[in-house]
C-alpha positions as CSV (number, residue, x, y, z in Angstrom):
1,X,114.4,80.4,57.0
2,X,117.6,82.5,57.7
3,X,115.5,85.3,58.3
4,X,113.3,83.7,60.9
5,X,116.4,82.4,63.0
6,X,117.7,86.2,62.6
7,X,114.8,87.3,64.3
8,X,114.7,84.7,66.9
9,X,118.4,85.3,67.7
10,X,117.9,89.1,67.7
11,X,114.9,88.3,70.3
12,X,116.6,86.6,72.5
13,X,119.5,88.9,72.5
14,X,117.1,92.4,73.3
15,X,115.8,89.7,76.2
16,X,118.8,88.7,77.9
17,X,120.2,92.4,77.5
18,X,117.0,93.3,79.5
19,X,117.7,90.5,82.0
20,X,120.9,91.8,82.5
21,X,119.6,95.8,82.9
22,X,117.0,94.4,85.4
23,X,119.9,92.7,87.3
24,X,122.3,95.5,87.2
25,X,119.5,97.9,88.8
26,X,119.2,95.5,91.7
27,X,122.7,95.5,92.1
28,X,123.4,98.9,91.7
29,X,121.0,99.6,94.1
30,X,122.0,97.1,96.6
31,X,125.7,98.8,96.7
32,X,124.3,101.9,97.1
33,X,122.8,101.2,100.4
34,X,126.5,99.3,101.2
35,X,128.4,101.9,100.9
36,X,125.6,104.9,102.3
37,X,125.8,106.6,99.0
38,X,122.6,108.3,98.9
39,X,123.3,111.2,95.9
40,X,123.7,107.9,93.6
41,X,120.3,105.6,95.3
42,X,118.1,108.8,94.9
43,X,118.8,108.4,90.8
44,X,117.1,105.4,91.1
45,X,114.3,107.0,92.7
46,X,111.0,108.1,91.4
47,X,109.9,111.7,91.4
48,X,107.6,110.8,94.3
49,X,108.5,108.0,96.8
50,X,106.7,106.2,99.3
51,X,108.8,105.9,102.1
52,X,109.2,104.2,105.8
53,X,111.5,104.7,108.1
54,X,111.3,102.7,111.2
55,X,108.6,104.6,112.5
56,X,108.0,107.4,109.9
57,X,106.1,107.1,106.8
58,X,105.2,109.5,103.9
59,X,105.5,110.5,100.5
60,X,108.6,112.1,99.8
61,X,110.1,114.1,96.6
62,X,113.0,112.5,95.6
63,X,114.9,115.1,96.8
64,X,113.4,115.0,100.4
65,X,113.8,111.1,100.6
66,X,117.8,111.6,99.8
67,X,118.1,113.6,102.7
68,X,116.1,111.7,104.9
69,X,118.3,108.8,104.0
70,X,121.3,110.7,104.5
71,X,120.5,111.3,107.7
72,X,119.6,107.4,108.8
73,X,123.3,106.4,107.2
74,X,125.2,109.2,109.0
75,X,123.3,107.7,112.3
76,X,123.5,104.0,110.8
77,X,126.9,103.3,109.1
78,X,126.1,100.4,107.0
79,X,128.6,97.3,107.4
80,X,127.4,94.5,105.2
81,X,124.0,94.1,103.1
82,X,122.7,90.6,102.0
83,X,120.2,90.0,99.6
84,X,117.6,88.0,101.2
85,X,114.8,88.1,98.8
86,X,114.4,89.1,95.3
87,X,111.0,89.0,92.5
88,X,111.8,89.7,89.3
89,X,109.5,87.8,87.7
90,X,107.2,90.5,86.4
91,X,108.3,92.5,83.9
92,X,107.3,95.7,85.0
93,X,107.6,95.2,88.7
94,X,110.5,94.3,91.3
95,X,110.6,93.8,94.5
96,X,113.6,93.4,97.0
97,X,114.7,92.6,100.3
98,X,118.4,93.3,101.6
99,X,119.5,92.8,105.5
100,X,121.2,95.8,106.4
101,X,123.7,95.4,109.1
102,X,124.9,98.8,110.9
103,X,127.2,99.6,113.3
104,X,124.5,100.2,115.7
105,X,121.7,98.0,114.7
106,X,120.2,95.3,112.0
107,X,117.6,96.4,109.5
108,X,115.5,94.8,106.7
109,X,115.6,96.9,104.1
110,X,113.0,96.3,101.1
111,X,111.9,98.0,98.0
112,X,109.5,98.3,95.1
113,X,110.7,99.2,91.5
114,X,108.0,99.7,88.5
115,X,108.7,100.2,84.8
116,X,108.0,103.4,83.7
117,X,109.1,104.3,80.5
118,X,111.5,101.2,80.0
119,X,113.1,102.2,83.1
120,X,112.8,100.5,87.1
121,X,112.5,103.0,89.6
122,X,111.8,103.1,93.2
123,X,108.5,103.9,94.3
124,X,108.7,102.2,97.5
125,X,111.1,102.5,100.1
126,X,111.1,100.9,103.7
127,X,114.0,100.0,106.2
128,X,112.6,98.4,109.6
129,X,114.4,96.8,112.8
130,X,114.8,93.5,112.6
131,X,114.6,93.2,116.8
């Protein structure tokens, strides 16, 4: 009997430690847009990412999409994000939506993170204007 609870407990511990990872990626990410820091976001990327940027859209090494980021927060100096949306449902997929604002401009910003190897990463990256 003791042995089955110990299990149970131990399951339940492993499951809210996951919760808590899952969260902390979404977080982490979130103030990584906040405060422009893109040598910290791209970590989070995957080797490949599928990004758009307002009008633009490719496929981008991780590297590439760093600097391409760079370059929209040294144009776009971020002054609040807000989480709008969030599914975390699945346990190998995530998707989120932040609003951006900039001292220029409003943006949505959204994106995709998939499991791989008991690990999120971005494989999906898009910030459009909101007007």
């Amino acid at each position: 009997m003791l042995n089955k609870a110990g299990m149970a407990a131990m399951m339940c511990f492993l499951m809210m430690t996951s919760l808590a990872n899952i969260n902390d990626v979404i977080d982490d990410i979130a103030s990584c847009i906040r405060t422009a820091n893109t040598k910290e976001l791209s970590k989070y990327f995957s080797s490949t990412v599928s990004m758009t940027l307002l009008n633009d859209e490719g496929i981008y090494s991780r590297v590439q999409a760093e600097i391409i980021l760079r370059d929209f927060f040294n144009r776009n100096t971020p002054t609040s994000v807000k989480l709008a949306h969030r599914l975390d449902s699945n346990p190998n997929f995530r998707y989120v939506v932040l609003n951006l604002e900039t001292s220029k401009d409003t943006f949505r910003v959204s994106y995709k993170l998939t499991n791989n190897d008991n690990s999120f990463q971005v494989t999906e990256f898009r910030i459009e204007s909101i007007y």
